[in-house]
PQR file of N, CA, C, O and H, with PARSE charges and radii, in Angstrom:
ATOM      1  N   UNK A   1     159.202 168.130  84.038 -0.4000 1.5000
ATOM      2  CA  UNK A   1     159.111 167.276  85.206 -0.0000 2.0000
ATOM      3  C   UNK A   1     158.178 167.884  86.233  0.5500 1.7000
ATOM      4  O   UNK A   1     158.093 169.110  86.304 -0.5500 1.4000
ATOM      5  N   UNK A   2     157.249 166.850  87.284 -0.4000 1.5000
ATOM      6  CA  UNK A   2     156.408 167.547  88.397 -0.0000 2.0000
ATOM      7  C   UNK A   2     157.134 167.197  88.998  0.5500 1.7000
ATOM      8  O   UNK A   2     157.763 166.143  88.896 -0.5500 1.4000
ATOM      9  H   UNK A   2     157.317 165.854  87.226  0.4000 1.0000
ATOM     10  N   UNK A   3     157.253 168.452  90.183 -0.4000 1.5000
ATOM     11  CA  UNK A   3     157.974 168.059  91.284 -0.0000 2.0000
ATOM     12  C   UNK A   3     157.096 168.416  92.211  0.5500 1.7000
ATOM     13  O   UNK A   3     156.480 169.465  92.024 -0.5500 1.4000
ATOM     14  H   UNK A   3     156.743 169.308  90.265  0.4000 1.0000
ATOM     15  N   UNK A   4     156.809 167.527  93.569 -0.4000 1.5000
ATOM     16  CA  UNK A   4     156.301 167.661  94.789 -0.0000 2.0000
ATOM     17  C   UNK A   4     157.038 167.904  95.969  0.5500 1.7000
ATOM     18  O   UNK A   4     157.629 167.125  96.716 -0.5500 1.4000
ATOM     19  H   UNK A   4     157.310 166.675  93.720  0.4000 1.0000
ATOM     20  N   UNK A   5     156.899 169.082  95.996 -0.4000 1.5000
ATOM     21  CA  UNK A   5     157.343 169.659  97.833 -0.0000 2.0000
ATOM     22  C   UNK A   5     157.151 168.465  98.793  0.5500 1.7000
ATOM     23  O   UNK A   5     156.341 167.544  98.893 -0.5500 1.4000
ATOM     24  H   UNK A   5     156.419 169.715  95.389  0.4000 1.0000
ATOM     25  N   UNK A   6     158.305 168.904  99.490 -0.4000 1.5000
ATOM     26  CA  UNK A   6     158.003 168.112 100.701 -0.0000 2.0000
ATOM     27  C   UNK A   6     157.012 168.727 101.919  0.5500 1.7000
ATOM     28  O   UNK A   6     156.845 169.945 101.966 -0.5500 1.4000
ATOM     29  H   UNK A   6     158.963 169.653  99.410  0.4000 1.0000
ATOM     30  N   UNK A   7     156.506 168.040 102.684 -0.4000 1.5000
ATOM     31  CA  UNK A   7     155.352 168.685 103.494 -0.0000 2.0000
ATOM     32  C   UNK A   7     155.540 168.642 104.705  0.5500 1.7000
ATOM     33  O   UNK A   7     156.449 167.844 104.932 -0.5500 1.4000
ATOM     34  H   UNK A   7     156.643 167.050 102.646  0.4000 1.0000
ATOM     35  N   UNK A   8     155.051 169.200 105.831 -0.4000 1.5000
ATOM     36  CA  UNK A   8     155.399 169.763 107.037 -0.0000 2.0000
ATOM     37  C   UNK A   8     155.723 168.188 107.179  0.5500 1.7000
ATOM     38  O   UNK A   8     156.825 167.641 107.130 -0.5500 1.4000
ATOM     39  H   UNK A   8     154.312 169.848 105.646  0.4000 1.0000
ATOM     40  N   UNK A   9     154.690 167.726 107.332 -0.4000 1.5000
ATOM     41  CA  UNK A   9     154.778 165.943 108.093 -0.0000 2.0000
ATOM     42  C   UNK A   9     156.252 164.983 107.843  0.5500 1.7000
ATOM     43  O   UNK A   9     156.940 164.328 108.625 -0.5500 1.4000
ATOM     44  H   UNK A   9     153.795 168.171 107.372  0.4000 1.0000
ATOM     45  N   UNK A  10     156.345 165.234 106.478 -0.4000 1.5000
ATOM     46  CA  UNK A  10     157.750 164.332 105.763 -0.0000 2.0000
ATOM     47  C   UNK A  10     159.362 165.457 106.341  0.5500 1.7000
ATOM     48  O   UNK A  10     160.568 165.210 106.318 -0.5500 1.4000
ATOM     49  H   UNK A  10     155.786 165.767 105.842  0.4000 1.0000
ATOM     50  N   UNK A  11     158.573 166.664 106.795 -0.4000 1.5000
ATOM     51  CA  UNK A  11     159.967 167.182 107.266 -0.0000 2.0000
ATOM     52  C   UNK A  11     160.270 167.019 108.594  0.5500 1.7000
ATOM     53  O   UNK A  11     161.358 167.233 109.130 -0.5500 1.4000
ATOM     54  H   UNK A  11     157.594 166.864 106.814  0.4000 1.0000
ATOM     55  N   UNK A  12     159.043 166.548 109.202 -0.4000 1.5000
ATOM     56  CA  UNK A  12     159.280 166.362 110.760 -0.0000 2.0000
ATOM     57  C   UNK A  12     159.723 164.790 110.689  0.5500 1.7000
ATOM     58  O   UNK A  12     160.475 164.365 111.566 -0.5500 1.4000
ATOM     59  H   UNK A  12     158.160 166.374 108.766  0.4000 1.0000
ATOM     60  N   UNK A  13     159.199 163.804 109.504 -0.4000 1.5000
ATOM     61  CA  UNK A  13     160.177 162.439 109.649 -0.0000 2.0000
ATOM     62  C   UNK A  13     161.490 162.652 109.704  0.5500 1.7000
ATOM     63  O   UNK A  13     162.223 162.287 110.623 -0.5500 1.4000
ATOM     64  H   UNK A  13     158.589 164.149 108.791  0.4000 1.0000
ATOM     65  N   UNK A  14     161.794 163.207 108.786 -0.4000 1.5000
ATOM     66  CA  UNK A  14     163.271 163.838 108.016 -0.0000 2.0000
ATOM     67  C   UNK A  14     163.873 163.483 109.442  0.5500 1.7000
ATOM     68  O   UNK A  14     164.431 162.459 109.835 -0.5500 1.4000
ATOM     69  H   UNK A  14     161.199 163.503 108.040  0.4000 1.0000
ATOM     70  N   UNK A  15     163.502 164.943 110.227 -0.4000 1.5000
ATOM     71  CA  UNK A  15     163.945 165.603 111.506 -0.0000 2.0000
ATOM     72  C   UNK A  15     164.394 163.799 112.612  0.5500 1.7000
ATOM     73  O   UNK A  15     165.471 163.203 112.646 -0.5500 1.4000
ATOM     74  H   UNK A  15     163.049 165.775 109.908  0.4000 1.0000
ATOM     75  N   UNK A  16     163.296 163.506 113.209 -0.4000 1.5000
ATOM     76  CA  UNK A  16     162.994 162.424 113.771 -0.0000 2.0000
ATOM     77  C   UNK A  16     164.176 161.313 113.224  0.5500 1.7000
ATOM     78  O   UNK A  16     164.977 160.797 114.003 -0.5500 1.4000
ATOM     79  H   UNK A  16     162.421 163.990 113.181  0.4000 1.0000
ATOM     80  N   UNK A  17     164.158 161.119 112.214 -0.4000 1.5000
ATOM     81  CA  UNK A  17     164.823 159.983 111.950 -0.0000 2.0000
ATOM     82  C   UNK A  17     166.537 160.130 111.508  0.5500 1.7000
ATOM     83  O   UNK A  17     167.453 159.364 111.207 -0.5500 1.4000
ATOM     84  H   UNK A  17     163.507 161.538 111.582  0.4000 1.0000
ATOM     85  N   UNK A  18     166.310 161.746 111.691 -0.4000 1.5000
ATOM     86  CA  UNK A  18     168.133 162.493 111.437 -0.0000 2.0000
ATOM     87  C   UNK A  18     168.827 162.153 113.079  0.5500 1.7000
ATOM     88  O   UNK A  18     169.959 161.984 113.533 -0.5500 1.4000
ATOM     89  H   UNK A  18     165.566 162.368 111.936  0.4000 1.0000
ATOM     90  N   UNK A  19     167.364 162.172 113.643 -0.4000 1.5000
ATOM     91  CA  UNK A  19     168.195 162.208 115.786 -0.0000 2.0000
ATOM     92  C   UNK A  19     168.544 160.871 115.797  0.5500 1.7000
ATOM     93  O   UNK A  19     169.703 160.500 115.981 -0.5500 1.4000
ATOM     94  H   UNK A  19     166.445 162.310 113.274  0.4000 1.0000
ATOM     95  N   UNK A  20     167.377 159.939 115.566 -0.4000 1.5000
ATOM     96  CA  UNK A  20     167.620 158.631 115.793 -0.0000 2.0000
ATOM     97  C   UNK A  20     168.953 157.839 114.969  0.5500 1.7000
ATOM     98  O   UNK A  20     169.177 156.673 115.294 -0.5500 1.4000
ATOM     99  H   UNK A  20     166.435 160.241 115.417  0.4000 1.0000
ATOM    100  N   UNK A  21     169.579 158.306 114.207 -0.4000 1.5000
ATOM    101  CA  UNK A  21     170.617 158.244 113.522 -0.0000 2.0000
ATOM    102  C   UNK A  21     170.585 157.633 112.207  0.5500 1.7000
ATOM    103  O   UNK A  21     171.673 157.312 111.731 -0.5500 1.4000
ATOM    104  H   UNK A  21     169.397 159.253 113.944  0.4000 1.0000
ATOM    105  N   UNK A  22     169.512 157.412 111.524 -0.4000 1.5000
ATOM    106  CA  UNK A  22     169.359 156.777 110.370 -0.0000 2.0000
ATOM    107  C   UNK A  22     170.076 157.791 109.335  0.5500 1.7000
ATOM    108  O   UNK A  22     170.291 158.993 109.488 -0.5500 1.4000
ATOM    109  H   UNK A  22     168.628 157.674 111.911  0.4000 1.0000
ATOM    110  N   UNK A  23     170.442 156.798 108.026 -0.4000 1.5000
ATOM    111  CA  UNK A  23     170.938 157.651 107.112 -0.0000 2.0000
ATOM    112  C   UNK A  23     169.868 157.981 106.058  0.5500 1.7000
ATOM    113  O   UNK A  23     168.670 157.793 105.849 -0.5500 1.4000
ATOM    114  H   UNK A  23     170.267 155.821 107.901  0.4000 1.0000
ATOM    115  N   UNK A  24     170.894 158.546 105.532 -0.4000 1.5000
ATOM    116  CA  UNK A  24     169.552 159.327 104.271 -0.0000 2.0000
ATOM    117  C   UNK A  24     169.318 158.919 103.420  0.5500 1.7000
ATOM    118  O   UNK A  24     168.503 159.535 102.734 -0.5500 1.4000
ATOM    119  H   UNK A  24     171.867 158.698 105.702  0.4000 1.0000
ATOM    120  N   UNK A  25     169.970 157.383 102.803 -0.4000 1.5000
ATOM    121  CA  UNK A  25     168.911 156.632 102.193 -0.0000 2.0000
ATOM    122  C   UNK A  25     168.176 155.780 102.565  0.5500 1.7000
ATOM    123  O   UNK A  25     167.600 155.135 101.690 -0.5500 1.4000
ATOM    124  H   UNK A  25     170.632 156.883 103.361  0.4000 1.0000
ATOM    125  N   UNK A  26     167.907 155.441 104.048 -0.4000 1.5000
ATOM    126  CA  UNK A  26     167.175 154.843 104.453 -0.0000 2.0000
ATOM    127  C   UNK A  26     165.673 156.081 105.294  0.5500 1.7000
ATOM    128  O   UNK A  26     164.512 155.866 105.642 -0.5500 1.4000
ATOM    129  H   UNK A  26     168.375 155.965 104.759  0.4000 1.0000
ATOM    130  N   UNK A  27     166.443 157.129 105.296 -0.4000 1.5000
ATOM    131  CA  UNK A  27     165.243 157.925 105.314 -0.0000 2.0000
ATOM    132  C   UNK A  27     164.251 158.391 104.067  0.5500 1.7000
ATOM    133  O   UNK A  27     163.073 158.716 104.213 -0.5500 1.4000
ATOM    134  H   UNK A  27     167.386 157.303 105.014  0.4000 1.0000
ATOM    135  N   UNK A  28     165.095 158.349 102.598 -0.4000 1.5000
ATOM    136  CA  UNK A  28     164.157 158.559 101.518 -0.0000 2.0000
ATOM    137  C   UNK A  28     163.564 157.097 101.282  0.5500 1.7000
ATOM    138  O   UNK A  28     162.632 157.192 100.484 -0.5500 1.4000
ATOM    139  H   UNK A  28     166.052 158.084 102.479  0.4000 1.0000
ATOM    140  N   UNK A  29     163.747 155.916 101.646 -0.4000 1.5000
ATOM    141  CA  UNK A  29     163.218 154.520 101.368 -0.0000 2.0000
ATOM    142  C   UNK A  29     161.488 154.506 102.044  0.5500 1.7000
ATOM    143  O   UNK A  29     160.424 154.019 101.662 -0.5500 1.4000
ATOM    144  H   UNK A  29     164.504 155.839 102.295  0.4000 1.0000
ATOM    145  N   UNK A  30     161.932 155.325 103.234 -0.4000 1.5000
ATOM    146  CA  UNK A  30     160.800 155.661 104.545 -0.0000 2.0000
ATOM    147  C   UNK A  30     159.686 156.327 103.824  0.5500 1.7000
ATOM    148  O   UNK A  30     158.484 156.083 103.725 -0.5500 1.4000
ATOM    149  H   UNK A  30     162.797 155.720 103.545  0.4000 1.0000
ATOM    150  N   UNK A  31     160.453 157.227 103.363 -0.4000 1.5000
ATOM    151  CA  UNK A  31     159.452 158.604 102.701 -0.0000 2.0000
ATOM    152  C   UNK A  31     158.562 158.412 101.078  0.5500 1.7000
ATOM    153  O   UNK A  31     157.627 158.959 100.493 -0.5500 1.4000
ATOM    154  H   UNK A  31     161.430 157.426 103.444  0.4000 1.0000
ATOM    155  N   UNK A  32     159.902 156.853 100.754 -0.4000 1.5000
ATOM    156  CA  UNK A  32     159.546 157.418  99.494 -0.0000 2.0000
ATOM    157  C   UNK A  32     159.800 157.883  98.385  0.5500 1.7000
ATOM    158  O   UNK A  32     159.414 157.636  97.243 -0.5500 1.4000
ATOM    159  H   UNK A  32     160.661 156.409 101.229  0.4000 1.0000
ATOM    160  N   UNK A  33     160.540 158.633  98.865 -0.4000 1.5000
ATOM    161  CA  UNK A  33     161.633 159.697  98.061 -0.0000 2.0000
ATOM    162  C   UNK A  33     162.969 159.650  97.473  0.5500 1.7000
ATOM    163  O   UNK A  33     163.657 158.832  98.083 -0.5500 1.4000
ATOM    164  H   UNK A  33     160.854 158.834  99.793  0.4000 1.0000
ATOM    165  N   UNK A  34     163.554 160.181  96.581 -0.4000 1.5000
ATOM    166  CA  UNK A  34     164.632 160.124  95.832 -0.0000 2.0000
ATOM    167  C   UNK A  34     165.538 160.442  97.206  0.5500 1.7000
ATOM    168  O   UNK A  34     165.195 161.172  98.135 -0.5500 1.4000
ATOM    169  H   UNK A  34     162.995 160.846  96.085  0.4000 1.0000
ATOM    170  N   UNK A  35     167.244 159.416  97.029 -0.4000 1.5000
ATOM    171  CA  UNK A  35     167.965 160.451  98.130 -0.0000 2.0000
ATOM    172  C   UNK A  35     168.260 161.300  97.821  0.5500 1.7000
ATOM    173  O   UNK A  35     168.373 162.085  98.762 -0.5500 1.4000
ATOM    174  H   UNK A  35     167.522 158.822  96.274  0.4000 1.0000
ATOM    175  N   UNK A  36     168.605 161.883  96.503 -0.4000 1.5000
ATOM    176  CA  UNK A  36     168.761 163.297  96.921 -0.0000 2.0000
ATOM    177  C   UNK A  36     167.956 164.412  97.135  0.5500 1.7000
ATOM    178  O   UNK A  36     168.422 165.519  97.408 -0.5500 1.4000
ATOM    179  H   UNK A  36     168.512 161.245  95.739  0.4000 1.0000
ATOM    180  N   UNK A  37     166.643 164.144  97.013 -0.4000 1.5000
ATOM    181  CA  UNK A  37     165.797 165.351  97.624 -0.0000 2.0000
ATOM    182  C   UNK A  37     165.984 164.987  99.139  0.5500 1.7000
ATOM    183  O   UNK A  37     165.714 165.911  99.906 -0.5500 1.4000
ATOM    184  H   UNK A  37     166.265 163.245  96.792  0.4000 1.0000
ATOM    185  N   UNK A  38     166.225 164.302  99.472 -0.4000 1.5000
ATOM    186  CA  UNK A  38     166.033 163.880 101.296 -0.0000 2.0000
ATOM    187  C   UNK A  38     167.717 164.898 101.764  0.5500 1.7000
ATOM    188  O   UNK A  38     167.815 165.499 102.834 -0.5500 1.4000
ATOM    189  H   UNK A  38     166.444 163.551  98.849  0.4000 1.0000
ATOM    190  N   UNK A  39     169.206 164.858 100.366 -0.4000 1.5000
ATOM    191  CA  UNK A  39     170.134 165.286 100.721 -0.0000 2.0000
ATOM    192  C   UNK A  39     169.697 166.697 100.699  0.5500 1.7000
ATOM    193  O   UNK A  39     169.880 167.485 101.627 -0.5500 1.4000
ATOM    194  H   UNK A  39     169.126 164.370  99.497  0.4000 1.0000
ATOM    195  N   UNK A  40     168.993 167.019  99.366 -0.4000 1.5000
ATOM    196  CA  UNK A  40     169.195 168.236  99.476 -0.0000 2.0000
ATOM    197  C   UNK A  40     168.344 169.273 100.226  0.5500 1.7000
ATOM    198  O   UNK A  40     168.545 170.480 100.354 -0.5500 1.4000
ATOM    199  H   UNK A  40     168.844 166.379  98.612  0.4000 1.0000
ATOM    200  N   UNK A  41     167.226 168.416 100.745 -0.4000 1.5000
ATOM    201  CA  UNK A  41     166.420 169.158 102.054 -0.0000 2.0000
ATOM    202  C   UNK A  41     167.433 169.361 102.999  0.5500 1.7000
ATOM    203  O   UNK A  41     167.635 170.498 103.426 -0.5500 1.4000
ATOM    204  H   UNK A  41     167.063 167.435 100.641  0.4000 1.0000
ATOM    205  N   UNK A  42     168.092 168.409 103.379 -0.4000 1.5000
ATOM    206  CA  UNK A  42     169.069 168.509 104.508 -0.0000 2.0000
ATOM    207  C   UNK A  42     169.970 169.531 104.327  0.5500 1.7000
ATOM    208  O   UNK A  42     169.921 170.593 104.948 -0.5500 1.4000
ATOM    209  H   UNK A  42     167.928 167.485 103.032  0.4000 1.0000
ATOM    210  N   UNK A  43     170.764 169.255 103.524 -0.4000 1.5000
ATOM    211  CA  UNK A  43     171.700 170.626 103.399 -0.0000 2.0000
ATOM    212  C   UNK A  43     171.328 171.869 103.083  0.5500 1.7000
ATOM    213  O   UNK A  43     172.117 172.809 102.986 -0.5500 1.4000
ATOM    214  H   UNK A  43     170.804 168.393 103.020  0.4000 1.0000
ATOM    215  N   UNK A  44     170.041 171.937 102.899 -0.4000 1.5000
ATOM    216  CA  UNK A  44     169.599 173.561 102.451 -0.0000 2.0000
ATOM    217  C   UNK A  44     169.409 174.233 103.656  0.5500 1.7000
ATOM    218  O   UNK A  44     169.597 175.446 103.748 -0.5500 1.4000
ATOM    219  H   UNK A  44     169.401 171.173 102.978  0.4000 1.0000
ATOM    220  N   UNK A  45     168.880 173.206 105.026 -0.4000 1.5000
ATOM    221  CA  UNK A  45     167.974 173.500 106.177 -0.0000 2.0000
ATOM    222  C   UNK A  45     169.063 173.252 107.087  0.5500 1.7000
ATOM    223  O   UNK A  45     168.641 173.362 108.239 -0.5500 1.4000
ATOM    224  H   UNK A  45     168.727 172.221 104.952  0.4000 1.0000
ATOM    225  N   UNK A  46     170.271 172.969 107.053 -0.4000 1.5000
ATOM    226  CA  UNK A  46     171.239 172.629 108.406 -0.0000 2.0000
ATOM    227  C   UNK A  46     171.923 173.235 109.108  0.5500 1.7000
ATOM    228  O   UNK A  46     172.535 173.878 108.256 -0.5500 1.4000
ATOM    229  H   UNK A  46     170.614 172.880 106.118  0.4000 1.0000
ATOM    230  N   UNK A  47     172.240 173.488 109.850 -0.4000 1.5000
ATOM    231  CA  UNK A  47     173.151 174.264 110.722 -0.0000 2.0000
ATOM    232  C   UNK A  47     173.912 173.930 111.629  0.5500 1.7000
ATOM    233  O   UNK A  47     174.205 172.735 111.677 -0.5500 1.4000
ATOM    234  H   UNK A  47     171.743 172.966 110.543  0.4000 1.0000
ATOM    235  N   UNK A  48     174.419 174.744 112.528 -0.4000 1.5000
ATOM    236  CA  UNK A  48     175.380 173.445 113.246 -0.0000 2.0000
ATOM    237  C   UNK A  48     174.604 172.894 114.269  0.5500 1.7000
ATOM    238  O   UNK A  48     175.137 171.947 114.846 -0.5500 1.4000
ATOM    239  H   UNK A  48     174.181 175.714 112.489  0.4000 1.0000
ATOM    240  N   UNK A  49     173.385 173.256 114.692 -0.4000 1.5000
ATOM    241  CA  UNK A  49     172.384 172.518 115.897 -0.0000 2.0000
ATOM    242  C   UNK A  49     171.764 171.421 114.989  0.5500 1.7000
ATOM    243  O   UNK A  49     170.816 170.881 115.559 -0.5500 1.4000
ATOM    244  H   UNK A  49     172.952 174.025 114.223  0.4000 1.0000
ATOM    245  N   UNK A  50     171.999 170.954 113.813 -0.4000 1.5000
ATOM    246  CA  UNK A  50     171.189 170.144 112.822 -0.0000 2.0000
ATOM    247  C   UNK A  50     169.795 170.637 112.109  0.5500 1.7000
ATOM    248  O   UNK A  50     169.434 171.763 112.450 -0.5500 1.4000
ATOM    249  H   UNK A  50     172.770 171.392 113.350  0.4000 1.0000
ATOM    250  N   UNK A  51     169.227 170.165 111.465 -0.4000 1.5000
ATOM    251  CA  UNK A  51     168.310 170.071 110.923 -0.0000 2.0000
ATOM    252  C   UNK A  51     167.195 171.231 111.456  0.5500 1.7000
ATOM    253  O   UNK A  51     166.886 171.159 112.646 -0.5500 1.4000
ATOM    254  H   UNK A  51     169.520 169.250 111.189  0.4000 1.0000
ATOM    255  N   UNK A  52     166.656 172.163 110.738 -0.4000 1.5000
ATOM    256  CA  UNK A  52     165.514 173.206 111.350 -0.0000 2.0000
ATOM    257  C   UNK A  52     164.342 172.916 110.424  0.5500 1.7000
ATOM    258  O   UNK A  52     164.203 173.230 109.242 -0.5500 1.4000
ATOM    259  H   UNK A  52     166.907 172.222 109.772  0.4000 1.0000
ATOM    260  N   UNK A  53     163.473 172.193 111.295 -0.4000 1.5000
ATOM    261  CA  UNK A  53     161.893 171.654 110.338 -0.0000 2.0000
ATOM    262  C   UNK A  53     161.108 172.948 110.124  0.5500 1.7000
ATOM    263  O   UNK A  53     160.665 173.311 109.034 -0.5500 1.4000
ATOM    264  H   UNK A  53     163.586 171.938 112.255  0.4000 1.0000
ATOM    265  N   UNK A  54     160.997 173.526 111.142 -0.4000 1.5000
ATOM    266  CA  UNK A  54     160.070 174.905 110.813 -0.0000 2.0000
ATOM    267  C   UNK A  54     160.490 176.073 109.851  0.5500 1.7000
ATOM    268  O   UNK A  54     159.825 176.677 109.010 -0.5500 1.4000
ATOM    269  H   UNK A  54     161.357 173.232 112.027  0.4000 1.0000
ATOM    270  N   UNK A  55     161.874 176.212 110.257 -0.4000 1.5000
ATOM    271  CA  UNK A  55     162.765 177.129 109.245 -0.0000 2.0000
ATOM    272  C   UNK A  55     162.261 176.262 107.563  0.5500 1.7000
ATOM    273  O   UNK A  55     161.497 176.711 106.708 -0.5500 1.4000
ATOM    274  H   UNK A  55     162.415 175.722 110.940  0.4000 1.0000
ATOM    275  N   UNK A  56     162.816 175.285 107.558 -0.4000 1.5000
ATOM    276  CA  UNK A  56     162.269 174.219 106.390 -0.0000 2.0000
ATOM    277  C   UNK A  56     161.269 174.781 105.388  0.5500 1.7000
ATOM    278  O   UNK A  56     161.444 174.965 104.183 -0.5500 1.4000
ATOM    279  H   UNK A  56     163.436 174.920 108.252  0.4000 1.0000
ATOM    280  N   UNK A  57     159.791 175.102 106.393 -0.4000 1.5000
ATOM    281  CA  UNK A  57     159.187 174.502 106.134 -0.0000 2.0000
ATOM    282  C   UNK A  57     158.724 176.311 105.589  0.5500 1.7000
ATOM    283  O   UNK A  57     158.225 176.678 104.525 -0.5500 1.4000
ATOM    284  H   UNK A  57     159.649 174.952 107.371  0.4000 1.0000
ATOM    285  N   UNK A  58     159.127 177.108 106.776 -0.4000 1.5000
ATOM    286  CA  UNK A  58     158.919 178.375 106.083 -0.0000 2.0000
ATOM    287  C   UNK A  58     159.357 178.571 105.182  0.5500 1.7000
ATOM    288  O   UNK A  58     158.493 178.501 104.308 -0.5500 1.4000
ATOM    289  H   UNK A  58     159.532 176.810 107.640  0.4000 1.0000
ATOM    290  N   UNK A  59     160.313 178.811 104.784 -0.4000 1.5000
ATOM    291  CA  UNK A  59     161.265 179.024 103.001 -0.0000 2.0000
ATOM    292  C   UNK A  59     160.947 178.084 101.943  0.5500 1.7000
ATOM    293  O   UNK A  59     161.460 178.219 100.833 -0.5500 1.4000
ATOM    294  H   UNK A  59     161.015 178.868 105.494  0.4000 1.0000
ATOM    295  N   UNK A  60     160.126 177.128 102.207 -0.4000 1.5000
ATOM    296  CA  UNK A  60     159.427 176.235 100.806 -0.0000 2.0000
ATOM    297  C   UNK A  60     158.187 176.925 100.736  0.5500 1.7000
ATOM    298  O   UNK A  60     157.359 176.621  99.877 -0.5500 1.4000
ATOM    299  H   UNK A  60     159.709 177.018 103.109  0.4000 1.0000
TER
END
């Protein structure tokens, strides 16, 4: 299988559309993307302040 990273830009949607309260299959519909790469970006990168795009984006 190819798999494509997600990229700074699709992690700052991620981010953006986690505040505005959308869920996460309507954020992978946005992107594109399978939900569970949209879940499992999220839960790899979360904490209790939510979502860290830069942290994200360093460790990929």
């Amino acid at each position: 299988m190819n798999y494509i990273h997600l990229n700074l830009e699709e992690r700052y949607q991620i981010y953006t559309l986690l505040r505005e309260g959308f869920y996460k299959r309507h954020i992978a519909w946005r992107l594109n993307r399978s939900p569970s790469t949209i879940s499992r970006e999220i839960h790899r990168n979360r904490a209790k302040n939510g979502y860290f795009v830069k942290h994200a984006n360093k460790i990929a």
